[in-house]
RODO-2510 file (C-alpha; in nm, 4 decimals, decimal comma):
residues 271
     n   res          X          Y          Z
     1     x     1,6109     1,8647    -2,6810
     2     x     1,2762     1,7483    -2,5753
     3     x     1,1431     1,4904    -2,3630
     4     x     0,7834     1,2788    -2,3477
     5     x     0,7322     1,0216    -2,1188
     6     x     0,4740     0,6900    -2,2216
     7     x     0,3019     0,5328    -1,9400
     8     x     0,1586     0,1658    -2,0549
     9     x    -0,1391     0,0205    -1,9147
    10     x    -0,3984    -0,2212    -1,9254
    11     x    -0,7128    -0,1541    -1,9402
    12     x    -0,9705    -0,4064    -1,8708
    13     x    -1,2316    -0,2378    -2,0927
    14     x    -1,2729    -0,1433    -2,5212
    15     x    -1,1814     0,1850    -2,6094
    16     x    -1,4651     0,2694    -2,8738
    17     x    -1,2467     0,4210    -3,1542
    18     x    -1,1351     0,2520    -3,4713
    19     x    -0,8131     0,5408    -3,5336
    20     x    -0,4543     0,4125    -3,3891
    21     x    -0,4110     0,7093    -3,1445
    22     x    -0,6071     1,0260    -3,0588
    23     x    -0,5538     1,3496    -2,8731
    24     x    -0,6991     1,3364    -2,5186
    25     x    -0,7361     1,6604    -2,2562
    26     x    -0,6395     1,5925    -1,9334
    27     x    -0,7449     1,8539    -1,6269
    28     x    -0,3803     1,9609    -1,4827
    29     x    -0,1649     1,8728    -1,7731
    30     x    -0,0054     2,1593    -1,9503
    31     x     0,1254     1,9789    -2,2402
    32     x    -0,0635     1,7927    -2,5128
    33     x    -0,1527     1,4037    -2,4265
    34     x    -0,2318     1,1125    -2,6534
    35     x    -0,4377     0,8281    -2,6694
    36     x    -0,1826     0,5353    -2,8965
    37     x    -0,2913     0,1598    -2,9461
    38     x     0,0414     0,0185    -2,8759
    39     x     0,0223    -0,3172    -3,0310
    40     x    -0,2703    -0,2648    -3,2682
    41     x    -0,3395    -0,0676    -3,5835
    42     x    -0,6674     0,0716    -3,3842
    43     x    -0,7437     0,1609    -3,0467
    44     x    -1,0750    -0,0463    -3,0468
    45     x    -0,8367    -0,3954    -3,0885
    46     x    -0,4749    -0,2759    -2,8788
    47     x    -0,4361    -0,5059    -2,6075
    48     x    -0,2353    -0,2656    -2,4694
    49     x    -0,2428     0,1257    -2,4676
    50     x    -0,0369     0,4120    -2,4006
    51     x    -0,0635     0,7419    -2,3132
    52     x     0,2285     0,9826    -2,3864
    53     x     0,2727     1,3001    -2,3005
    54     x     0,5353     1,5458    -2,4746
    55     x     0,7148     1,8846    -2,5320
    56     x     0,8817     1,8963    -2,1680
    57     x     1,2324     2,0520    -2,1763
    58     x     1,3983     1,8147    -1,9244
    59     x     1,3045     1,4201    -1,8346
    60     x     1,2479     1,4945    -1,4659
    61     x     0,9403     1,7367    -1,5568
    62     x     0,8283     1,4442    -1,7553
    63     x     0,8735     1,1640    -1,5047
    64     x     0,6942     1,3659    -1,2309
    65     x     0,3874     1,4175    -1,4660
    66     x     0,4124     1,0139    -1,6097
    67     x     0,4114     0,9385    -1,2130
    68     x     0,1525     1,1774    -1,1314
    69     x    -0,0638     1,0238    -1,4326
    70     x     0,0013     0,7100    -1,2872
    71     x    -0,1723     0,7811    -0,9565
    72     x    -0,4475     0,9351    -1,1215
    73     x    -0,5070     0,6577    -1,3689
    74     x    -0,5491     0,3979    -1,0837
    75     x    -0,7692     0,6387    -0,8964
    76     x    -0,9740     0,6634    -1,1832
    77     x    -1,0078     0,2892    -1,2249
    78     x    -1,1104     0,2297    -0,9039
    79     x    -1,4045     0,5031    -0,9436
    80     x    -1,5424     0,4031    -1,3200
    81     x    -1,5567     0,0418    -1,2057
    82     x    -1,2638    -0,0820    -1,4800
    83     x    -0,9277    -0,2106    -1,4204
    84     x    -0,6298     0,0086    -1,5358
    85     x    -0,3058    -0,1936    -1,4582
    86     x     0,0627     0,0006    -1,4948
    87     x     0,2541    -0,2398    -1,3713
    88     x     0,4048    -0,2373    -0,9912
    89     x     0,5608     0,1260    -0,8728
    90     x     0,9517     0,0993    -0,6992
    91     x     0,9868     0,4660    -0,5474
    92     x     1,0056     0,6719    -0,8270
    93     x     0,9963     0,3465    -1,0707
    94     x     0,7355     0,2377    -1,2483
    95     x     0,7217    -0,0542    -1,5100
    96     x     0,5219     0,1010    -1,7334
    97     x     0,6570     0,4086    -1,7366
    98     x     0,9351     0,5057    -2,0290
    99     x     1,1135     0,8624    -2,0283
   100     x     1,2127     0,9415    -2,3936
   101     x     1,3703     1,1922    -2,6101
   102     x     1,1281     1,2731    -2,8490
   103     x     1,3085     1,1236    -3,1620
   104     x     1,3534     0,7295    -3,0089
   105     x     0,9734     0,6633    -2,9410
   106     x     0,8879     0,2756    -2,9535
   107     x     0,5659     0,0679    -2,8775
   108     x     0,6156    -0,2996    -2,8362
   109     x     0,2858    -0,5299    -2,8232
   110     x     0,1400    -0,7894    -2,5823
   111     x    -0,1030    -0,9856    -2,5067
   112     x    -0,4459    -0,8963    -2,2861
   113     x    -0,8310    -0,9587    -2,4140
   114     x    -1,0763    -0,6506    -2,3560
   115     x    -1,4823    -0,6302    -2,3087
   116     x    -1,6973    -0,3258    -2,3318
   117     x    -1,6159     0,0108    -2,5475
   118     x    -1,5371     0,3626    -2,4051
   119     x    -1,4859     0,6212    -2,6026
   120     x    -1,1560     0,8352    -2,5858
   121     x    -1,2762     1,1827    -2,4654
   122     x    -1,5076     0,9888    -2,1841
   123     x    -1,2088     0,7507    -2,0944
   124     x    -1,0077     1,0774    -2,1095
   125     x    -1,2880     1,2740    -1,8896
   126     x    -1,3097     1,0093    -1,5525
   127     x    -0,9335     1,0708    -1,4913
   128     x    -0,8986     1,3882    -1,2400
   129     x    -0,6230     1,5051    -1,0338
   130     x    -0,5388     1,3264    -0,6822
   131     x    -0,3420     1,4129    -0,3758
   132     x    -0,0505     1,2288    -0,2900
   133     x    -0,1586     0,8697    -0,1966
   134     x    -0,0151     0,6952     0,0641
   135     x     0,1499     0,3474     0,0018
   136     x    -0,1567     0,1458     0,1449
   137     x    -0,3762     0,3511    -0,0584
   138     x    -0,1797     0,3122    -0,3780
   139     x    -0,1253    -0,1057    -0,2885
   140     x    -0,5642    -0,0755    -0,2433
   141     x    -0,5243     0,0923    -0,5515
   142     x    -0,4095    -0,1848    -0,7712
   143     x    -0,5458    -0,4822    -0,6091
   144     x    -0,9121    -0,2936    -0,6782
   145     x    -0,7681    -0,2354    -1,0394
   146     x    -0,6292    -0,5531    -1,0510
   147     x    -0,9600    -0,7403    -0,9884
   148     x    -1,1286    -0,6826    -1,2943
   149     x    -0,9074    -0,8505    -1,4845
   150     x    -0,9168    -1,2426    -1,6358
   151     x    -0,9536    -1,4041    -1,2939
   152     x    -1,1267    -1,6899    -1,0861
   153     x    -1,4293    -1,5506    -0,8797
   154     x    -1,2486    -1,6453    -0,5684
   155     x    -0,9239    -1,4542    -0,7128
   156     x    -1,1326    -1,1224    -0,7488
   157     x    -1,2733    -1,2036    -0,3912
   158     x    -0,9793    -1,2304    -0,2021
   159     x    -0,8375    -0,9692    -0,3959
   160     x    -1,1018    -0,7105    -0,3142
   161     x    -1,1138    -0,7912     0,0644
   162     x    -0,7078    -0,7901     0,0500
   163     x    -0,7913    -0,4393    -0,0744
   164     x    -0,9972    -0,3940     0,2378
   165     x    -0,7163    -0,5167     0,4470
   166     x    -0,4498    -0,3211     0,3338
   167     x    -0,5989     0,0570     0,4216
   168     x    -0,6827    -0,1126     0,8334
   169     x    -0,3663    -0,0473     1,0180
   170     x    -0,3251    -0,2954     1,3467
   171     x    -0,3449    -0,0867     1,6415
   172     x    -0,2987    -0,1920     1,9797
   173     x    -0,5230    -0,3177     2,2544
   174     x    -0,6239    -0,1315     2,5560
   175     x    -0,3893    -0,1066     2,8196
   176     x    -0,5651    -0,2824     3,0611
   177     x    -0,5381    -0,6111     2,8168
   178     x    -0,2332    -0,5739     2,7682
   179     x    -0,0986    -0,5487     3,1640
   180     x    -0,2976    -0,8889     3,1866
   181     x    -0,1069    -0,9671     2,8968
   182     x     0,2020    -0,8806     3,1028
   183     x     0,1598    -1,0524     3,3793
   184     x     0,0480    -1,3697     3,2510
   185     x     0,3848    -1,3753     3,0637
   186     x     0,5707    -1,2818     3,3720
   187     x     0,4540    -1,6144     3,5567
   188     x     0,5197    -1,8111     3,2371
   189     x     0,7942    -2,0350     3,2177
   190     x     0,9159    -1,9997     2,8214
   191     x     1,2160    -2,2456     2,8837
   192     x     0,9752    -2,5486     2,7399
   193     x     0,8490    -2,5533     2,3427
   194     x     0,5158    -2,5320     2,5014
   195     x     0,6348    -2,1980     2,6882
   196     x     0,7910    -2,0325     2,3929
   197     x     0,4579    -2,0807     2,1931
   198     x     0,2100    -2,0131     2,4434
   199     x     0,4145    -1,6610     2,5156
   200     x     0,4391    -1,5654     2,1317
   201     x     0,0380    -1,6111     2,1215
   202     x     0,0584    -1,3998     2,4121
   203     x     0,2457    -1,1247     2,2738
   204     x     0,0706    -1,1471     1,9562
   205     x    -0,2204    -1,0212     2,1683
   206     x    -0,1308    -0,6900     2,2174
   207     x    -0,2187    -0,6158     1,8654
   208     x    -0,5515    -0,6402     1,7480
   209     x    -0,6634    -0,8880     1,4852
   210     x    -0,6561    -0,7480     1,1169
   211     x    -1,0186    -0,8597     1,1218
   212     x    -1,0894    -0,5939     1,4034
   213     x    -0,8875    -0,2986     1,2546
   214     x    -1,0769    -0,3438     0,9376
   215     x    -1,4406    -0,3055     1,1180
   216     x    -1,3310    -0,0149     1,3320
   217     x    -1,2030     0,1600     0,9678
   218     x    -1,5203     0,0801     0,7779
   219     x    -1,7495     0,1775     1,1052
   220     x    -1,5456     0,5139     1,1187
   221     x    -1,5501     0,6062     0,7693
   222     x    -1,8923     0,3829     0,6277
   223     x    -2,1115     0,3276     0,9322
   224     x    -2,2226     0,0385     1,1283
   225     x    -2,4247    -0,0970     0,7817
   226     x    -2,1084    -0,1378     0,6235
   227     x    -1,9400    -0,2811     0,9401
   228     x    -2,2305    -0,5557     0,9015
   229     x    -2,1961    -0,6047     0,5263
   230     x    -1,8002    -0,6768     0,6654
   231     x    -1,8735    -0,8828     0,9323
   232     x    -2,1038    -1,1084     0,6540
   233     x    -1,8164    -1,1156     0,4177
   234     x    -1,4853    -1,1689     0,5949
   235     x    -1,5812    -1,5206     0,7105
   236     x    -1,5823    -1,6497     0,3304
   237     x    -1,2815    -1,5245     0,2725
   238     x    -1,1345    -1,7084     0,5827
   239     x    -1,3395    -2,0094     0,5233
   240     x    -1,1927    -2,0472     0,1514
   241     x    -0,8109    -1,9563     0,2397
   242     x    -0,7996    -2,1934     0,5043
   243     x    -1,0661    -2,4635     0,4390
   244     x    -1,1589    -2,4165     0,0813
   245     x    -1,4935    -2,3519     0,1479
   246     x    -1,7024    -2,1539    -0,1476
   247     x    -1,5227    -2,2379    -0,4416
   248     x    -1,7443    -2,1292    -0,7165
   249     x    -1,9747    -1,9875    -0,5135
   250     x    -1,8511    -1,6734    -0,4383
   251     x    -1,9577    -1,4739    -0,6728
   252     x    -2,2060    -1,2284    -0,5373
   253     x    -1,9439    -1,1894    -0,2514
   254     x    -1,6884    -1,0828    -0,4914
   255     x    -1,9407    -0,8215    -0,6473
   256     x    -1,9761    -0,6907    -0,2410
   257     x    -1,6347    -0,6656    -0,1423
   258     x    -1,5907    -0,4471    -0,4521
   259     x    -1,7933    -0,1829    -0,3954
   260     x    -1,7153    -0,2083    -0,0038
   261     x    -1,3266    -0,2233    -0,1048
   262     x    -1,4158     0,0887    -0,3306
   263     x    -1,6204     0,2770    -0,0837
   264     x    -1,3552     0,2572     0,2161
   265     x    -1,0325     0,3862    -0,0557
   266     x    -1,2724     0,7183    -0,1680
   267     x    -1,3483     0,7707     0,1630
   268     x    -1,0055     0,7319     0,3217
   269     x    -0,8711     0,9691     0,0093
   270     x    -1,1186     1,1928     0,1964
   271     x    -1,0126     1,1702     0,4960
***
C-alpha cells in the first residue's frame, strides 16, 4: 500500500499558471511533488493550494516529509516576502497536513483572495531545506507569514514587532540589581494590599523588560543601526496597544518592522 501526505496552505500571492496542478522539484525530496489548486479548476484562481507528495511505503515517512515541508514552506515565506499560512502546528500535528493512502485523496475548497502571480517552478525554486527550528522561531515564523495577509495596517504592525518579540528571551538583571532588589523586599512589609503590590513590582524586576531583551538580540545579531531603527519603532506599538495612538498611520512602520522582524529570524536561523 502506499501513502502521500497533502499539506494545505495559503498563499498570499497568484500562482501564474492557468493548469489545475503541476509537477514541482523540491531540493531534498526523493519522491515526486505536486503543485494542485484545491478549490479551483486552475492554479491561477485556487484560493487555496496543496502540495502532495506520494509513493512512500509507510505514513510515518510521509508525515515526517509533510512536517519537514511545512517548516520549509514558512521559511520560505518569510524570505520571498509572501505569506504562506498552514494552519497552527500541535507537536507532530498540523492542520493542514492530511496523511493518505493513495486511493482516498480529497480536496475541499475555501475561501481566501490572492494578488500578484508566481509561477510554479519559481514558487517551487525559493523553498530550500532548513534545520530544525525552534518553537520561537517557528511562532516568528507564522506571525511574519501571517502578516501579509487581508489585515488592518496596525494588525500587520503589531504582528511583525510580536514577531520581534517572540525570538528575545527575558534574561535576568545583574546581580547587583537584584541584591538591592532583595533587600528592599526584605524591609517590606507585604501584609497590606499596598505591600503585596509594591513587592510583586519588585520581583518583577529581576527580569528585564521584553523591550530590553529585544534590543540586546537585534544589537547582537543586526548592530547598533538596527537597535536604533528598534528603539524608533517599539514606542508605536506601545503607544497604539495601550493608548490608541497611530491608527491609520502606521503604515510605513509596518513596512519597517517587517524587514527588521525578517532580518533578526534569518539571522537567528544562523546563529
Amino acid at each position: 500500500m502506499a501513502f502521500c501526505f497533502q499539506l494545505r496552505f495559503r498563499y498570499s500571492n497568484e500562482i501564474n499558471c492557468d493548469d489545475m496542478d503541476a509537477d514541482i522539484e523540491i531540493s531534498t525530496f526523493n519522491y515526486p511533488l505536486k503543485l494542485i489548486a484545491r478549490d479551483s479548476d486552475s492554479l491561477r484562481h485556487a484560493k487555496w493550494l496543496v502540495i502532495r507528495g506520494s509513493q512512500y511505503t509507510n505514513s510515518e515517512e510521509a508525515r515526517r516529509d509533510g512536517l519537514r515541508l511545512h517548516k520549509m514552506l514558512l521559511v520560505s515565506g518569510v524570505k520571498r516576502n509572501a505569506g504562506i499560512h498552514c494552519g497552527p502546528q500541535e507537536g507532530d500535528s498540523i492542520s493542514g497536513l492530511d496523511i493518505l493512502t493513495e486511493n482516498k485523496i480529497q480536496l475541499v475548497g475555501m475561501d481566501v483572495k490572492f494578488r500578484i502571480g508566481t509561477p510554479p517552478r519559481t514558487f517551487a525554486s525559493k523553498i530550500s531545506p532548513v534545520g530544525e527550528l525552534s518553537d520561537e522561531q517557528l511562532i516568528s515564523a507564522e506571525l511574519i507569514n501571517d502578516s501579509f495577509f487581508e489585515l488592518s495596517t496596525e494588525a500587520r504592525f503589531i504582528l511583525r514587532v510580536s514577531a520581534i518579540e517572540t525570538l528575545c528571551k527575558q534574561g535576568g538583571r545583574s546581580s547587583g540589581v537584584k541584591k538591592i532588589i532583595g533587600d528592599l523586599l526584605k524591609g517590606l512589609d507585604e501584609g497590606t494590599p499596598e505591600g503585596k503590590e509594591v513587592a510583586q513590582i519588585l520581583r518583577q524586576g529581576k527580569t528585564e523588560s521584553i523591550g530590553r531583551a529585544c534590543r540586546s538580540k537585534i544589537r547582537k545579531l543586526l548592530g547598533k543601526d538596527a537597535e536604533s531603527e528598534f528603539d524608533h519603532l517599539y514606542p508605536f506599538r506601545s503607544k497604539f496597544l495601550h493608548e490608541g495612538v497611530g491608527r491609520g498611520a502606521l503604515s510605513d512602520e509596518a513596512d519597517k518592522a517587517l524587514k527588521l522582524a525578517i532580518a533578526l529570524l534569518l539571522h537567528d536561523l544562523d546563529d
